[in-house]
HTML snippet that shows the backbone in 3Dmol.js (N, CA, C, O; Angstrom):
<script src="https://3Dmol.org/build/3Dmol-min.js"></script>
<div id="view" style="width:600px;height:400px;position:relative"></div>
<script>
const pdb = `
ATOM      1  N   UNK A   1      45.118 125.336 159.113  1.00  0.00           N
ATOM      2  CA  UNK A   1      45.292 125.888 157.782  1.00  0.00           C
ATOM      3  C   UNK A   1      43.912 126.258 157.226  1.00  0.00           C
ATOM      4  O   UNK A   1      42.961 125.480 157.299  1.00  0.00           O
ATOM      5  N   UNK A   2      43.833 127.529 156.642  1.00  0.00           N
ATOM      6  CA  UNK A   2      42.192 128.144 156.184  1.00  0.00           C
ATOM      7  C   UNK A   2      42.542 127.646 155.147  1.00  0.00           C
ATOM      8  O   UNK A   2      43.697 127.293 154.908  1.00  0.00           O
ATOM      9  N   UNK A   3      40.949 127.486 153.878  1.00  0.00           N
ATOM     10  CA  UNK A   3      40.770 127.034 152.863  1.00  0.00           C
ATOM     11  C   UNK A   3      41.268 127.790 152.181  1.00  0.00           C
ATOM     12  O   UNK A   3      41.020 127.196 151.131  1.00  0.00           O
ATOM     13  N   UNK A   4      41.935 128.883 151.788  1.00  0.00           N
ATOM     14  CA  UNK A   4      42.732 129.855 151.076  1.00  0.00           C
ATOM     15  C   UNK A   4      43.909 128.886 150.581  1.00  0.00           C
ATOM     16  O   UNK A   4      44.232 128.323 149.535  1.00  0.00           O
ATOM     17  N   UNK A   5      44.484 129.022 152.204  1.00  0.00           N
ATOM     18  CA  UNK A   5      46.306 128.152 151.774  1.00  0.00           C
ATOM     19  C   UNK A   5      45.622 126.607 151.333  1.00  0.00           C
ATOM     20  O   UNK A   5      46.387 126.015 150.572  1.00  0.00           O
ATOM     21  N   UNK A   6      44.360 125.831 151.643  1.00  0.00           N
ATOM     22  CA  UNK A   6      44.441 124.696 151.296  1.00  0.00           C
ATOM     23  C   UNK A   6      44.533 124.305 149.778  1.00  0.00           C
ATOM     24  O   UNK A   6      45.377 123.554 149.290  1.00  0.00           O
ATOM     25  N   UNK A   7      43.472 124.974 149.091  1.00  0.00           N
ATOM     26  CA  UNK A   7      43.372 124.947 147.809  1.00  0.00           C
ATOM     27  C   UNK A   7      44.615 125.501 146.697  1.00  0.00           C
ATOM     28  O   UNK A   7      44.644 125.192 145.506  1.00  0.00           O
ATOM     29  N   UNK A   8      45.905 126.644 147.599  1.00  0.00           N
ATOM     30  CA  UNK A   8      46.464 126.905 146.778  1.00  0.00           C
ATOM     31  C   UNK A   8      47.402 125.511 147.204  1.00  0.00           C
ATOM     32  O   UNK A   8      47.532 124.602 146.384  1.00  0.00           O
ATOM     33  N   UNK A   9      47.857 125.461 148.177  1.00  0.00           N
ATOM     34  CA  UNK A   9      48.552 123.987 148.420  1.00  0.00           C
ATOM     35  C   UNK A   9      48.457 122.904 146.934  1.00  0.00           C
ATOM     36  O   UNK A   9      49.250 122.460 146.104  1.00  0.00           O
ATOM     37  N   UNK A  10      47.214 122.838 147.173  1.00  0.00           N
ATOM     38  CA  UNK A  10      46.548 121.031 146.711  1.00  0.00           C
ATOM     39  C   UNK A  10      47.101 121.771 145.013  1.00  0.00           C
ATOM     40  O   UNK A  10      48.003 121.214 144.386  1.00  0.00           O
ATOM     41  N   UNK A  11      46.601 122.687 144.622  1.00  0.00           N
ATOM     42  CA  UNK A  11      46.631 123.376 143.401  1.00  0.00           C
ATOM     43  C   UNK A  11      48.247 123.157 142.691  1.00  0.00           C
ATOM     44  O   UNK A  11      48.436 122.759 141.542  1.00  0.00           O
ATOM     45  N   UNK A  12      49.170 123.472 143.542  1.00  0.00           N
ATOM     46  CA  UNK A  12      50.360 123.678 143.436  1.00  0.00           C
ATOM     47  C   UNK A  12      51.267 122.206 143.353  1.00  0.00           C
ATOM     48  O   UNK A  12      52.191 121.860 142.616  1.00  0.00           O
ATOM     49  N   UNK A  13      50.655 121.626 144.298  1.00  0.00           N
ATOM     50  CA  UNK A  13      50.643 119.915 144.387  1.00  0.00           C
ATOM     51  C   UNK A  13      50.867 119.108 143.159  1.00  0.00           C
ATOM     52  O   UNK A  13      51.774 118.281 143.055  1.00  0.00           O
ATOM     53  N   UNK A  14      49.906 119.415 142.135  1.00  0.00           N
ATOM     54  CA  UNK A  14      49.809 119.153 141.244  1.00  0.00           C
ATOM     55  C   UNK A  14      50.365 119.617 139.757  1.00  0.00           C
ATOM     56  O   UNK A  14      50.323 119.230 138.590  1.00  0.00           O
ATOM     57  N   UNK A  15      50.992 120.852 140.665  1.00  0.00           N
ATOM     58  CA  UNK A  15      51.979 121.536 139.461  1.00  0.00           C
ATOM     59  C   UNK A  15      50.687 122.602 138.231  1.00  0.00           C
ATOM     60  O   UNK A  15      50.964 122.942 137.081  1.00  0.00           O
ATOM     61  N   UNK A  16      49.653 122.828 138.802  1.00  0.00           N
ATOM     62  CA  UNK A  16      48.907 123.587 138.147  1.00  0.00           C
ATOM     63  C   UNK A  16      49.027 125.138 138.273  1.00  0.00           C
ATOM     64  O   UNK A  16      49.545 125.631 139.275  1.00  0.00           O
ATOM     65  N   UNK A  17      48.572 125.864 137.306  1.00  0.00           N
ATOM     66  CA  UNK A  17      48.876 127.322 137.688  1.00  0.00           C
ATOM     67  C   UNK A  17      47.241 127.662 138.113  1.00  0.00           C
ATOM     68  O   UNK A  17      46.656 126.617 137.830  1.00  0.00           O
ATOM     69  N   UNK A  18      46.261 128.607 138.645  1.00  0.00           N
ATOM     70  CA  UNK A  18      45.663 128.851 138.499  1.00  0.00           C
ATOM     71  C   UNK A  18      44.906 129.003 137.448  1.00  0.00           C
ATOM     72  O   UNK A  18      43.719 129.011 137.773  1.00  0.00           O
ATOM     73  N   UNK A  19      45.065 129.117 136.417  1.00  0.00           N
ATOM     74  CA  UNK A  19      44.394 129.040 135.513  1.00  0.00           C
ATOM     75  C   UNK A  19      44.088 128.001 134.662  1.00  0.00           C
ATOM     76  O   UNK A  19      43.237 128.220 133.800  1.00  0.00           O
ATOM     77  N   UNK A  20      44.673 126.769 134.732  1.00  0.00           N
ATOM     78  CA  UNK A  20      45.071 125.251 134.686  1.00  0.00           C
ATOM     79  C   UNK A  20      43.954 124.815 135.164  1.00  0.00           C
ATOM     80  O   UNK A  20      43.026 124.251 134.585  1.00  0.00           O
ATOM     81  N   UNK A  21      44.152 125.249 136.798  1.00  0.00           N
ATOM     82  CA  UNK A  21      42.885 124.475 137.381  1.00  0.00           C
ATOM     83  C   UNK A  21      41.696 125.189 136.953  1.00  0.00           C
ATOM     84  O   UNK A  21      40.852 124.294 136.983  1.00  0.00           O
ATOM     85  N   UNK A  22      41.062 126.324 136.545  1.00  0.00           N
ATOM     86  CA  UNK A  22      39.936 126.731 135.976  1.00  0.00           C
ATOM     87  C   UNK A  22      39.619 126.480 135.028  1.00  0.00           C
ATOM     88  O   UNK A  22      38.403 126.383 134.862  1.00  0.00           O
ATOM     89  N   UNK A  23      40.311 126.294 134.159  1.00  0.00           N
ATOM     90  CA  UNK A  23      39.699 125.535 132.763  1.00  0.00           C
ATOM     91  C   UNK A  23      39.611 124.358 133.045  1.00  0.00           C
ATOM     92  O   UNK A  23      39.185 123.969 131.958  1.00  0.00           O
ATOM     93  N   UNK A  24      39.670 123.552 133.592  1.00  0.00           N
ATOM     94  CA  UNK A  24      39.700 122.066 134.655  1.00  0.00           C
ATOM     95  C   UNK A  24      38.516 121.836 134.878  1.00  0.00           C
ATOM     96  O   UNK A  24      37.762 121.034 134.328  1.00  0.00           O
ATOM     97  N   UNK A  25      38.261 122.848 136.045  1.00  0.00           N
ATOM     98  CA  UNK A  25      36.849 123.016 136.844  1.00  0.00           C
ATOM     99  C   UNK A  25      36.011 123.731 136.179  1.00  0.00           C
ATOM    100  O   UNK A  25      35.007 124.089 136.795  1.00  0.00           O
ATOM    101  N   UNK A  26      36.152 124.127 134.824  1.00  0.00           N
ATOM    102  CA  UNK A  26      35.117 125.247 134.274  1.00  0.00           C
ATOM    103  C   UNK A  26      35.264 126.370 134.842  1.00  0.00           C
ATOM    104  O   UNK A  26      34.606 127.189 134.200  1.00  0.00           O
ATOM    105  N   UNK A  27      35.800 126.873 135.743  1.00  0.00           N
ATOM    106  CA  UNK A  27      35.464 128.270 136.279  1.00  0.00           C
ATOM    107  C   UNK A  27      36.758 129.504 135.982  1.00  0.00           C
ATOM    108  O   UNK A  27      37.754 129.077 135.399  1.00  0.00           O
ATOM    109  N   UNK A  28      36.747 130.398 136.218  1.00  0.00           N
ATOM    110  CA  UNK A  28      37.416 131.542 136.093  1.00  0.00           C
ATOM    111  C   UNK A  28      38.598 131.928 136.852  1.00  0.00           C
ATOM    112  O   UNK A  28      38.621 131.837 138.079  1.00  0.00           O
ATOM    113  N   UNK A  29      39.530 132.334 136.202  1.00  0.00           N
ATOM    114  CA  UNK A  29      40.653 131.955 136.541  1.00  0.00           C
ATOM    115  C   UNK A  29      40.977 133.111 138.019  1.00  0.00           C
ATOM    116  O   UNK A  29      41.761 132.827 138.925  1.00  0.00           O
ATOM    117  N   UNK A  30      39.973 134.704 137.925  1.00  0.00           N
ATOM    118  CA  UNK A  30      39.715 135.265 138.853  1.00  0.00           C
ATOM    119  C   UNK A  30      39.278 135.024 140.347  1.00  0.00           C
ATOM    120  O   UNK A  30      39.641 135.542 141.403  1.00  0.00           O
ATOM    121  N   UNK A  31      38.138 133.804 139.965  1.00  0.00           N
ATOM    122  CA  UNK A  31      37.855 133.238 141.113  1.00  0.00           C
ATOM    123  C   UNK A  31      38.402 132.644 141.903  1.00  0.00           C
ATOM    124  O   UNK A  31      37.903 132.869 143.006  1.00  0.00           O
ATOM    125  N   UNK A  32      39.744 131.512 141.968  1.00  0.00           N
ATOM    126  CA  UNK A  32      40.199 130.831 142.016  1.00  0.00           C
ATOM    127  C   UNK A  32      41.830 131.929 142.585  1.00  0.00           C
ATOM    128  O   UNK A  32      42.498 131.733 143.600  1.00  0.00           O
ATOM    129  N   UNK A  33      41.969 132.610 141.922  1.00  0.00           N
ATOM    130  CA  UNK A  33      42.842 133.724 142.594  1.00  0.00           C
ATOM    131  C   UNK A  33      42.223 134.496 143.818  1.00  0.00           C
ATOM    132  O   UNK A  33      42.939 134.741 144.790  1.00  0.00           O
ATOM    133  N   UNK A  34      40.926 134.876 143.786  1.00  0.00           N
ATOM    134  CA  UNK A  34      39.917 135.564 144.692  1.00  0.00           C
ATOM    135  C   UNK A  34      40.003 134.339 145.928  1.00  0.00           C
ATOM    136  O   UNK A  34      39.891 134.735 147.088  1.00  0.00           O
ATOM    137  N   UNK A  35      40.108 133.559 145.798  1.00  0.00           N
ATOM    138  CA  UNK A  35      39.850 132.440 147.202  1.00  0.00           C
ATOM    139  C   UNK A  35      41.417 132.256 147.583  1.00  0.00           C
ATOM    140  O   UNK A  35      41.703 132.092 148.769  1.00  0.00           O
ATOM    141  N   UNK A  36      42.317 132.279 146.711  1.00  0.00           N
ATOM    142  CA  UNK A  36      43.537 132.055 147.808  1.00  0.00           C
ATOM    143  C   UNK A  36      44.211 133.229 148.112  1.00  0.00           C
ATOM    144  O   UNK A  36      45.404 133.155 148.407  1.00  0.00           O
ATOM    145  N   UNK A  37      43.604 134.369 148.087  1.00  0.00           N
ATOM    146  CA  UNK A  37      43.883 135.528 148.082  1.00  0.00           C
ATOM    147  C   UNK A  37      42.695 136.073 149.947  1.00  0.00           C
ATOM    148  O   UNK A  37      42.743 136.967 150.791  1.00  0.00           O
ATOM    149  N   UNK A  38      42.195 135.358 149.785  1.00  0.00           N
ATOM    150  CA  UNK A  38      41.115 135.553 150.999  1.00  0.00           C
ATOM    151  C   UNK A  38      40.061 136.283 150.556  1.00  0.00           C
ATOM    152  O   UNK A  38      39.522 136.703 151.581  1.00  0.00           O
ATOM    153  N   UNK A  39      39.385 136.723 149.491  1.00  0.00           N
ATOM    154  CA  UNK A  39      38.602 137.979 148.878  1.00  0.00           C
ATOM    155  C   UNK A  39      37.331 137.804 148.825  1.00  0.00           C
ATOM    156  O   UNK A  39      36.411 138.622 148.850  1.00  0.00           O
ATOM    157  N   UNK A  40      37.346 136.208 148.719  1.00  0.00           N
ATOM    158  CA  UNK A  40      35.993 135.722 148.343  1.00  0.00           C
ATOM    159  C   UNK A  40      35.880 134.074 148.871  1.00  0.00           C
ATOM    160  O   UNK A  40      36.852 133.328 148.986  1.00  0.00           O
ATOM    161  N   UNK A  41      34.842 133.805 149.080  1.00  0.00           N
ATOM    162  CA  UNK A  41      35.065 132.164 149.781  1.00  0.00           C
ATOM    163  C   UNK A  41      34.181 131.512 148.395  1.00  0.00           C
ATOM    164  O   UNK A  41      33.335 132.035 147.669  1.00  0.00           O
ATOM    165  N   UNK A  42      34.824 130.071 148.402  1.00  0.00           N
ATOM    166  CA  UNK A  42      33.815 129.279 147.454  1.00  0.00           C
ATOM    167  C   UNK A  42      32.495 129.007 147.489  1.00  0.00           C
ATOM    168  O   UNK A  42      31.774 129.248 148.456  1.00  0.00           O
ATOM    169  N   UNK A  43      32.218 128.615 146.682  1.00  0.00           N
ATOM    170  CA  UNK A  43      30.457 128.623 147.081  1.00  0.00           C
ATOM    171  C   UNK A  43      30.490 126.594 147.013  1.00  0.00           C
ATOM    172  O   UNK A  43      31.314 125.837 146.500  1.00  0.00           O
ATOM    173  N   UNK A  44      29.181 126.311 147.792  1.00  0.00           N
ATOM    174  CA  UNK A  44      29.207 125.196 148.214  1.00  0.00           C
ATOM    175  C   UNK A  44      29.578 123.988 146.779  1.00  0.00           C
ATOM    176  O   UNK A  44      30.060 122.872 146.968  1.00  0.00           O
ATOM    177  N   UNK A  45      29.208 124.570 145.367  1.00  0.00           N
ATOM    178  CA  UNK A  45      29.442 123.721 144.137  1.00  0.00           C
ATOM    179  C   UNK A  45      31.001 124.067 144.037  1.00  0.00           C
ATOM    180  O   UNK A  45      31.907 123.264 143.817  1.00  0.00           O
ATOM    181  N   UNK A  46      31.073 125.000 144.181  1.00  0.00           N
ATOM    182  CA  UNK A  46      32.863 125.118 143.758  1.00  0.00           C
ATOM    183  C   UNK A  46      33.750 124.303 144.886  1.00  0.00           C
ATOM    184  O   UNK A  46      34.856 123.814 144.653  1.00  0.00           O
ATOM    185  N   UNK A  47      33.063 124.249 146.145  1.00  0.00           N
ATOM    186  CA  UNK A  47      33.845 123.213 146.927  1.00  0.00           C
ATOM    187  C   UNK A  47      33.958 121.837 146.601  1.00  0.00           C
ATOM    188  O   UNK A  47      35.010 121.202 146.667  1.00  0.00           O
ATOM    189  N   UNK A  48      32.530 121.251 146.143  1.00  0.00           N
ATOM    190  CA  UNK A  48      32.173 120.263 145.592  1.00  0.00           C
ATOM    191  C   UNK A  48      33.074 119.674 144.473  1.00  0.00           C
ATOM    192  O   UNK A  48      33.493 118.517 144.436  1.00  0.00           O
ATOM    193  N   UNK A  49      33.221 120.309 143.890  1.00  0.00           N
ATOM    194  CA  UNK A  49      34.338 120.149 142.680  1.00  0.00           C
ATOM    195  C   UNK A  49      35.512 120.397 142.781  1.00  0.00           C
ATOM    196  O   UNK A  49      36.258 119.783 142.018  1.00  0.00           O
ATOM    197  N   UNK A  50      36.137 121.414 143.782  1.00  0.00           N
ATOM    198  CA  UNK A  50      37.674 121.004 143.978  1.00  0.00           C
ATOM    199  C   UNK A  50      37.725 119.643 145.066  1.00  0.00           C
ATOM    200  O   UNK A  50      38.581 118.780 144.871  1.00  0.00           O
ATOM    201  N   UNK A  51      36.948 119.540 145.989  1.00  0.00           N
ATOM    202  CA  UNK A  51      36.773 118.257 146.296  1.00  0.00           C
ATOM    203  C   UNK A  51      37.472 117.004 145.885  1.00  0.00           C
ATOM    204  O   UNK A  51      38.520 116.510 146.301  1.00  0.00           O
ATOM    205  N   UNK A  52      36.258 116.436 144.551  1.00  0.00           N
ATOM    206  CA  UNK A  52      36.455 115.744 144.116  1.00  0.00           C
ATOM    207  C   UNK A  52      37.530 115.769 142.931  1.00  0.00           C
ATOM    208  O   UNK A  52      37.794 114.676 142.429  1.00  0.00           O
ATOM    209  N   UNK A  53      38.375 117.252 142.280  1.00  0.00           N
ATOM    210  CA  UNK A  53      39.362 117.140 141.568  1.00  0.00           C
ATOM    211  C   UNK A  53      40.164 116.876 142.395  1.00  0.00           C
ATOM    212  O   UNK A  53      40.752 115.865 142.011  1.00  0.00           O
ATOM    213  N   UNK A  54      40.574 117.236 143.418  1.00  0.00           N
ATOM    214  CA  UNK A  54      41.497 116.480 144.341  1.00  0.00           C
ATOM    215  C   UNK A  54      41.522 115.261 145.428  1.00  0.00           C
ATOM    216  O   UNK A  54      42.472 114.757 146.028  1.00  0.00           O
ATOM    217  N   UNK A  55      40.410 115.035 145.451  1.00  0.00           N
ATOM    218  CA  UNK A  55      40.608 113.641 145.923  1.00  0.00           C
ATOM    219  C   UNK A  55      40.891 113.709 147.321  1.00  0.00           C
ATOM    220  O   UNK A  55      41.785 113.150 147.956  1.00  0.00           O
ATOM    221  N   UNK A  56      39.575 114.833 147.871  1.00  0.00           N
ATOM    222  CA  UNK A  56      39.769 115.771 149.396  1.00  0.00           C
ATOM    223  C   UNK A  56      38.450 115.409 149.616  1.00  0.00           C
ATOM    224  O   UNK A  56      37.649 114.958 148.797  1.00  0.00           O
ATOM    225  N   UNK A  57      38.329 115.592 150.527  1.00  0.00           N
ATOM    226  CA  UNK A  57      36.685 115.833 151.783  1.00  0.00           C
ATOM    227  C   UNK A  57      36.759 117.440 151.569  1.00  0.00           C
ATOM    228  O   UNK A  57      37.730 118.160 151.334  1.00  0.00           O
ATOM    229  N   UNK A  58      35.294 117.764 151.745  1.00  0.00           N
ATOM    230  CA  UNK A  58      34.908 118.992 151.754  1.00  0.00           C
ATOM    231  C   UNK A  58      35.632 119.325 153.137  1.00  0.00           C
ATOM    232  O   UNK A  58      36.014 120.473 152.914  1.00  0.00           O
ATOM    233  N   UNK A  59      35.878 119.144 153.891  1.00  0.00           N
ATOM    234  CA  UNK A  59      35.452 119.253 155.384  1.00  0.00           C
ATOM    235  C   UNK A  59      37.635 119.570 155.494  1.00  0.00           C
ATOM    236  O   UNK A  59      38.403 120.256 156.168  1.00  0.00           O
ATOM    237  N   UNK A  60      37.704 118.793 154.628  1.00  0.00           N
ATOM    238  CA  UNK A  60      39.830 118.964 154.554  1.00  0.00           C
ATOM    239  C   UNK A  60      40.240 120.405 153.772  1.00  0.00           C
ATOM    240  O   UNK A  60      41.206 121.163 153.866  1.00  0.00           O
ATOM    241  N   UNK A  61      38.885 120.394 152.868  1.00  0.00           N
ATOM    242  CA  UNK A  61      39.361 122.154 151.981  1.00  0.00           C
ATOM    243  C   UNK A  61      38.884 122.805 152.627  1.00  0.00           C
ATOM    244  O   UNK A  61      39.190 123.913 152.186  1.00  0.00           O
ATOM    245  N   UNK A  62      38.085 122.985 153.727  1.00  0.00           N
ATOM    246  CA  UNK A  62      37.700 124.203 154.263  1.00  0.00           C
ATOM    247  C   UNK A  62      38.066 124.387 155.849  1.00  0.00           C
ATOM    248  O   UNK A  62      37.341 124.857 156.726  1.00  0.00           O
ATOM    249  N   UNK A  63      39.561 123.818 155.978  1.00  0.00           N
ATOM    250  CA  UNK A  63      40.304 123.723 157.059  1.00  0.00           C
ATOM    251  C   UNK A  63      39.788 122.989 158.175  1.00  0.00           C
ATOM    252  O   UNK A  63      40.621 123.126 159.072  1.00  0.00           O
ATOM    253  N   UNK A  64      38.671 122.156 158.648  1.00  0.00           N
ATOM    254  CA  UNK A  64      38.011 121.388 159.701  1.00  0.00           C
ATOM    255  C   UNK A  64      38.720 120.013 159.515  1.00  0.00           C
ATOM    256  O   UNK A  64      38.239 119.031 160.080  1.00  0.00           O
ATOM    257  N   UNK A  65      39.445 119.938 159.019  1.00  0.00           N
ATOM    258  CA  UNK A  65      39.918 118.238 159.458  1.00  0.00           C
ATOM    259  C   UNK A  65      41.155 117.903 158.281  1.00  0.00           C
ATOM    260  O   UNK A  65      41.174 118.111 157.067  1.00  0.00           O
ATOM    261  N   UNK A  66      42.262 117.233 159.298  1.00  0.00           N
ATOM    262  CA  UNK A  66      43.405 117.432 158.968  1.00  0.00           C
ATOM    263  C   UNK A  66      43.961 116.257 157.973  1.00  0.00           C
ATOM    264  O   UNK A  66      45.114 116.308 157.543  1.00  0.00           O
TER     265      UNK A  66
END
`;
const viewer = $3Dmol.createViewer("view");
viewer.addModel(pdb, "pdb");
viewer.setStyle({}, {cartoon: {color: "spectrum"}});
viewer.zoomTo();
viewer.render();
</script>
């Protein structure tokens, strides 16, 4: 599973809409559509922080370990 479907997964998990989780994480509700969309990849702080809002390893959101 690529980090696209992971983050919308975990996102959805939680019953959040995209834009839920950006005001969450501080960030933009574009961005966050842009990554599960495949358009754009996170940058190493934005991993950092869905990370730890979900209660993931970097290494589980960016599809390397199951």
């Amino acid at each position: 599973m690529s980090y696209k479907e992971r983050i919308k997964e975990l996102r959805l998990s939680k019953g959040l809409s995209q834009m839920q989780l950006a005001k969450r994480l501080n960030l933009s509700q574009s961005a966050i559509a842009k990554w599960e969309l495949g358009k754009t990849e996170p940058t190493a702080s934005a991993i950092i922080l869905l990370a730890k809002f979900f209660g993931e390893t970097a290494d589980y959101l960016l599809g390397l370990e199951d």
